[in-house]
Z-matrix of the N, CA and C atoms (Angstrom, degrees):
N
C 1 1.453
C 2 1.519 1 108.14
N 3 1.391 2 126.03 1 145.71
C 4 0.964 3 141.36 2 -171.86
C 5 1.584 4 120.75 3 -70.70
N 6 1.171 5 128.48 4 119.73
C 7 1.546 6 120.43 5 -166.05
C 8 1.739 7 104.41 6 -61.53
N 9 1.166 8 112.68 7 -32.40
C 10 1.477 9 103.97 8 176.99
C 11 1.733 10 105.79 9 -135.40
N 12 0.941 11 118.20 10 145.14
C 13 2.126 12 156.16 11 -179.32
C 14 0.948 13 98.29 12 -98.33
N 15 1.417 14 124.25 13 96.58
C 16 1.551 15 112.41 14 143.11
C 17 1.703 16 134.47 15 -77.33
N 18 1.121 17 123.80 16 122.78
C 19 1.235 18 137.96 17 -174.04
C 20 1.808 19 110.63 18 -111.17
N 21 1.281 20 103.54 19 81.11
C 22 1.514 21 103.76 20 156.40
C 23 1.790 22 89.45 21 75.00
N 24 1.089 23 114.36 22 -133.79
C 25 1.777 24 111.13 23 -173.52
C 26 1.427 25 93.83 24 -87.54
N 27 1.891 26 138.53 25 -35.92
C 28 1.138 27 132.17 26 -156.97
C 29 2.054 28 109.30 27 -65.15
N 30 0.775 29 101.61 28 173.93
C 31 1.287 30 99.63 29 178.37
C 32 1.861 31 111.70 30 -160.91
N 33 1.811 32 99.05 31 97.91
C 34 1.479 33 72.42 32 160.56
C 35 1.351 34 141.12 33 -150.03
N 36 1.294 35 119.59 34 161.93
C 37 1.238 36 131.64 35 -160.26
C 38 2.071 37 110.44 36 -83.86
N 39 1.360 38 102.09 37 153.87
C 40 1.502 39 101.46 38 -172.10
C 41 1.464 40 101.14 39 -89.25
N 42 1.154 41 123.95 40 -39.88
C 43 1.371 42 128.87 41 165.93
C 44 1.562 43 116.39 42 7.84
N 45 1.222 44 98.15 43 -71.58
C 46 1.931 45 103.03 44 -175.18
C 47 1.527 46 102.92 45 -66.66
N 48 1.202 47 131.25 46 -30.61
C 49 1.377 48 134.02 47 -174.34
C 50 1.723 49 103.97 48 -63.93
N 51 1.226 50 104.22 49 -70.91
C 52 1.280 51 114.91 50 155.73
C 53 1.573 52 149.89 51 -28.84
N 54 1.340 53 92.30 52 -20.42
C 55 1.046 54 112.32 53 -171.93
C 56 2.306 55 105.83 54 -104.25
N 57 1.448 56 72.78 55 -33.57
C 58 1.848 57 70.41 56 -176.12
C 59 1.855 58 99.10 57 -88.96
N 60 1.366 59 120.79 58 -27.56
C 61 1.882 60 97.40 59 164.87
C 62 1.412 61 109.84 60 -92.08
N 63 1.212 62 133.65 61 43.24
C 64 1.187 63 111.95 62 143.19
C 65 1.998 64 107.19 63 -125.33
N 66 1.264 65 97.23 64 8.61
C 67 1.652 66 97.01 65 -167.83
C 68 1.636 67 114.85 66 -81.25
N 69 0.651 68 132.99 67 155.49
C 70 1.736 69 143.89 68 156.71
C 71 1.367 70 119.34 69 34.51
N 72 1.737 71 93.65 70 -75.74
C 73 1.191 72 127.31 71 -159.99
C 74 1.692 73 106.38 72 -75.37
N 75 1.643 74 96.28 73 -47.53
C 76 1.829 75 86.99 74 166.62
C 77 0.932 76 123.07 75 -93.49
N 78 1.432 77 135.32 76 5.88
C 79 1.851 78 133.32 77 141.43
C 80 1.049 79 110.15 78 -40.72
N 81 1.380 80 108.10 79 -68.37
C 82 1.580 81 99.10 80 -172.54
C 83 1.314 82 118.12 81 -59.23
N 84 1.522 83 115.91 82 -68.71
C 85 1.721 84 106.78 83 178.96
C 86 1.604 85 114.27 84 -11.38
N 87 1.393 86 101.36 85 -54.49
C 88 1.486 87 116.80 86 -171.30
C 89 1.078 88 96.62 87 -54.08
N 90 1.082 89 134.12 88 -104.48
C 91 1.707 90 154.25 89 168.29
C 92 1.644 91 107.79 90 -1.83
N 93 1.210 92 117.34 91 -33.63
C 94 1.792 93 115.44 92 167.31
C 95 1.291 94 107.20 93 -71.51
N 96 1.735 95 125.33 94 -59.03
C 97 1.152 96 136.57 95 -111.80
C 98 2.391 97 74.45 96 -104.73
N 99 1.121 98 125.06 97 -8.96
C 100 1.474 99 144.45 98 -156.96
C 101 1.954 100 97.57 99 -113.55
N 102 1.123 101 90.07 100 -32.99
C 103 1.297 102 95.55 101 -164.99
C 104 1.899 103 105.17 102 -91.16
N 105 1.034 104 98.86 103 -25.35
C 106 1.626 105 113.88 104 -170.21
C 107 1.691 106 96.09 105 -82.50
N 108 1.348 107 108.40 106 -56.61
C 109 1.658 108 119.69 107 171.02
C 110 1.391 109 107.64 108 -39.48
N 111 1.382 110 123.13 109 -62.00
C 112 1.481 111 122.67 110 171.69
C 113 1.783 112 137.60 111 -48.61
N 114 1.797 113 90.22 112 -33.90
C 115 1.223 114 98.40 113 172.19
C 116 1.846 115 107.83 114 -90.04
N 117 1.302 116 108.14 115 6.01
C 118 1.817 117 102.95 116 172.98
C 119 1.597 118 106.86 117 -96.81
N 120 1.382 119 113.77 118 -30.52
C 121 1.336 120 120.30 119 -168.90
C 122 1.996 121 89.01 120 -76.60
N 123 0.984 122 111.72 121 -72.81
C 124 1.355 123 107.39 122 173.26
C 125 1.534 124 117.94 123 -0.39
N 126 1.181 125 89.59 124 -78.75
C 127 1.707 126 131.44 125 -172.61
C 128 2.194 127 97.10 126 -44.39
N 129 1.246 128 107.69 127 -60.73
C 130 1.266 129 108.79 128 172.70
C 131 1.432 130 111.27 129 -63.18
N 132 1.554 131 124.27 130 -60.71
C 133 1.511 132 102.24 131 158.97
C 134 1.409 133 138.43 132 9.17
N 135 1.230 134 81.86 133 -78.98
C 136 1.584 135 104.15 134 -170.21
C 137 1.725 136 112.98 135 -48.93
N 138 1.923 137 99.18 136 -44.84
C 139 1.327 138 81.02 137 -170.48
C 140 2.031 139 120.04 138 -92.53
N 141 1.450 140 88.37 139 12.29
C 142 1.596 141 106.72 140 166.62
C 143 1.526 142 123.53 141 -47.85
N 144 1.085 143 147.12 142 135.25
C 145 1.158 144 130.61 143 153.19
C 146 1.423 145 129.64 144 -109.31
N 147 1.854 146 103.81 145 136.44
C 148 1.511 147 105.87 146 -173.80
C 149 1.464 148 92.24 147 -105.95
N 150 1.565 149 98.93 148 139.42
C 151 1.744 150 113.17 149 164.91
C 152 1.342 151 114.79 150 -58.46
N 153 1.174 152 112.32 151 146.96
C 154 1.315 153 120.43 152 -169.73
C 155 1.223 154 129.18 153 -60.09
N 156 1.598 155 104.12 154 -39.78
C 157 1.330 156 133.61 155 -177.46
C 158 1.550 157 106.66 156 -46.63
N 159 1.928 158 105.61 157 -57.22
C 160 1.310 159 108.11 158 172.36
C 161 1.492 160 131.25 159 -68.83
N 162 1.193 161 97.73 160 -45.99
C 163 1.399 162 108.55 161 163.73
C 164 1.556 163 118.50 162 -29.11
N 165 1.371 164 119.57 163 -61.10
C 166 1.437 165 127.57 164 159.06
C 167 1.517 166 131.28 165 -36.65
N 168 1.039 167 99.36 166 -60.38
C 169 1.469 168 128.97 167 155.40
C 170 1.482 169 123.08 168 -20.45
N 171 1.868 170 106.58 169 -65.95
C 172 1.195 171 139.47 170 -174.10
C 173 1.424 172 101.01 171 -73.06
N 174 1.513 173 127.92 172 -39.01
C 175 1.974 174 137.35 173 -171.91
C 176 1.310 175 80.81 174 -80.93
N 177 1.105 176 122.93 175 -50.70
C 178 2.151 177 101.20 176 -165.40
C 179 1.616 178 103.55 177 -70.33
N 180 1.090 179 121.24 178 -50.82
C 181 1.944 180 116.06 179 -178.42
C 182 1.206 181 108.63 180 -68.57
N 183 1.435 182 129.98 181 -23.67
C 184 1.344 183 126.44 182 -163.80
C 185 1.533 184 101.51 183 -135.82
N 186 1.091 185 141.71 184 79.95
C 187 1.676 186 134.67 185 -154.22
C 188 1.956 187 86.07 186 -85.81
N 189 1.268 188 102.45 187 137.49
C 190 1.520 189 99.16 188 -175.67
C 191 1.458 190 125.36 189 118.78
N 192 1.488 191 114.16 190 -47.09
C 193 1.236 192 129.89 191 -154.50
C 194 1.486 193 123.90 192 -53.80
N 195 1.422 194 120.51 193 -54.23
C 196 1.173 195 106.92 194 133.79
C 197 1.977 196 163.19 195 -15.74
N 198 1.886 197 86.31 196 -38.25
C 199 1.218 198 91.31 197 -172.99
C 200 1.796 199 115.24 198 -76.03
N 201 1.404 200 94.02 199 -14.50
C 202 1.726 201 94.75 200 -163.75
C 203 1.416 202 96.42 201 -100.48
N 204 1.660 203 122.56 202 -178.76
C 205 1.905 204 116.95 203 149.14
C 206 0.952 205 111.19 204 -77.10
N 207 1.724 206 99.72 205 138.12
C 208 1.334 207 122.50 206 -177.50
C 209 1.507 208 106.12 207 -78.04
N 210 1.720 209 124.85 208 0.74
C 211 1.615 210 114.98 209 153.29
C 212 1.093 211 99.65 210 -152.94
N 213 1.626 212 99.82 211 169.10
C 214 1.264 213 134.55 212 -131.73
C 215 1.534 214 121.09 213 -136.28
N 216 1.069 215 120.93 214 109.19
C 217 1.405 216 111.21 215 -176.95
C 218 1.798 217 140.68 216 -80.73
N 219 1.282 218 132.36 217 78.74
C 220 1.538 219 111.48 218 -168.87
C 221 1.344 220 126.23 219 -124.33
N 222 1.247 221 110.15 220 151.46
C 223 1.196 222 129.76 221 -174.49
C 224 1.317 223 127.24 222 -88.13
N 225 1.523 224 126.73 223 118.19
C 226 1.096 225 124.05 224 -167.39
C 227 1.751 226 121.95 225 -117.10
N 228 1.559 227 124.45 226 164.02
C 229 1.494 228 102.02 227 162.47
C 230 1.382 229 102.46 228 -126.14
N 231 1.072 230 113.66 229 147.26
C 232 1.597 231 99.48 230 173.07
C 233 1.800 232 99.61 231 -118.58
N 234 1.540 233 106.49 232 -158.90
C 235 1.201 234 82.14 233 175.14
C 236 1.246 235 146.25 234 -105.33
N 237 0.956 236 104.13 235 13.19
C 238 2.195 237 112.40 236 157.25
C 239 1.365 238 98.95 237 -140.48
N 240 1.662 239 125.68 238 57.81
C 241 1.129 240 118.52 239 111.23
C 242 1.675 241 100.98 240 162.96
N 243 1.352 242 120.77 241 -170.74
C 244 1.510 243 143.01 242 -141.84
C 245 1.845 244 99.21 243 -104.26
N 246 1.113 245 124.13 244 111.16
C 247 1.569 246 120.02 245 150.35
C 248 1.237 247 121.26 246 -123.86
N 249 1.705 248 111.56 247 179.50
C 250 1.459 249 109.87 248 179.09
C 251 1.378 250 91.40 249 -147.47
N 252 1.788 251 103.37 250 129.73
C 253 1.407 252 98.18 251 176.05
C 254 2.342 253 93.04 252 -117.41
N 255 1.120 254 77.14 253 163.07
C 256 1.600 255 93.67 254 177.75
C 257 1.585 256 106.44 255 -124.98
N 258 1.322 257 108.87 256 121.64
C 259 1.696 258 121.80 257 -167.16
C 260 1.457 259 120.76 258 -147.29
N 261 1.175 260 152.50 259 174.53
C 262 1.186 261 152.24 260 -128.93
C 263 1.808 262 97.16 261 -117.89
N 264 1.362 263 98.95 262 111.02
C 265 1.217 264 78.80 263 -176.21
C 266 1.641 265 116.42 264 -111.16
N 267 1.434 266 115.31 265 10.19
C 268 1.360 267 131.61 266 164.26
C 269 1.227 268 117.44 267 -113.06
N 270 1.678 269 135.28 268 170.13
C 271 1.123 270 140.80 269 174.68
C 272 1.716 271 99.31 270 -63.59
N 273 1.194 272 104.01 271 -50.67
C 274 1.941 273 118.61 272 -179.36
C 275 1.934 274 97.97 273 -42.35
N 276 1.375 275 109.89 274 -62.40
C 277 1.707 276 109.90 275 -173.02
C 278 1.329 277 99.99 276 -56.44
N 279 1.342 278 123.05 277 -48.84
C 280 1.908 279 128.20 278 -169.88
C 281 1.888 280 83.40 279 -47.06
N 282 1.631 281 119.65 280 -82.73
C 283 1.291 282 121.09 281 -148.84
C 284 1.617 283 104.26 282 -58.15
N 285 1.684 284 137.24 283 -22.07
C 286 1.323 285 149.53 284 -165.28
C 287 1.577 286 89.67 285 -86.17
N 288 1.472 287 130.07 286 -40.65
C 289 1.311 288 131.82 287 -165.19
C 290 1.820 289 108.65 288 -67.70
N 291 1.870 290 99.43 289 -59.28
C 292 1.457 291 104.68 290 178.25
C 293 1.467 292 106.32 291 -61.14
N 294 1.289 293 127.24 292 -47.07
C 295 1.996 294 115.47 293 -160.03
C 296 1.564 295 87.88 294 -87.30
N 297 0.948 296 145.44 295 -43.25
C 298 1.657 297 130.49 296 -160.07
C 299 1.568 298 107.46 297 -108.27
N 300 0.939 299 119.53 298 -26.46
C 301 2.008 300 119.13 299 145.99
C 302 2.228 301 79.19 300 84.52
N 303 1.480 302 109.59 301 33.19
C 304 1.251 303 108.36 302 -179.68
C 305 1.707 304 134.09 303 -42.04
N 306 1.731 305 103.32 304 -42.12
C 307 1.053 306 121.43 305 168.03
C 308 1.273 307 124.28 306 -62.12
N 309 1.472 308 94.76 307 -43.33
C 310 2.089 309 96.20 308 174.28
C 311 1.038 310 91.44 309 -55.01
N 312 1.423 311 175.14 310 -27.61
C 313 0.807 312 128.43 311 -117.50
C 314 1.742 313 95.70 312 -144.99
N 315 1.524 314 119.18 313 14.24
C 316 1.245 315 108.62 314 -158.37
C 317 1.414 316 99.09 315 -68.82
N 318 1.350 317 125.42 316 -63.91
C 319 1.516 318 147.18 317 -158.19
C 320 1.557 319 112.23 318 -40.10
């Protein structure tokens, strides 16, 4: 698509459009509204349960895994405009993601 449409004498450019979703103001929105999602998925985590067996499993291949959140919040720009995706950021969130489908389910 063409960066600028001419319409009759008007003319316009995406530029300003562009310019306000990737600026400041909708980072942040983003970056709260990404960040809050992360701390709910978390939050369900927690009250998930992993079998032990794996769990074990998961501390010997992954020493740690447990200790951190298993998701993760980030913020991205691309180029005409601002998102935030929330994704697994441990082996623990990957295995919490497939059996408890956590993420489907933030919204």
């Amino acid at each position: 698509m063409a960066d600028k449409i001419k319409f009759g004498r008007f003319v316009h450019s995406d530029a300003g459009v562009i310019a306000v979703t990737k600026g400041a103001g909708v980072r942040t929105l983003v970056a709260v509204e990404t960040a809050r999602l992360a701390a709910k998925a978390n939050a369900a985590a927690a009250s998930h349960h992993v079998p032990s067996g794996y769990r074990r499993s998961l501390e010997k291949k992954y020493p740690g895994t447990f200790d951190s959140a298993p998701y993760v919040g980030v913020v991205k720009s691309g180029s005409f405009d601002t998102l935030g995706v929330v994704r697994a950021a441990t082996p623990a969130g990957a295995f919490d993601q497939n059996r408890n489908h956590t993420l489907d389910h933030l919204l």
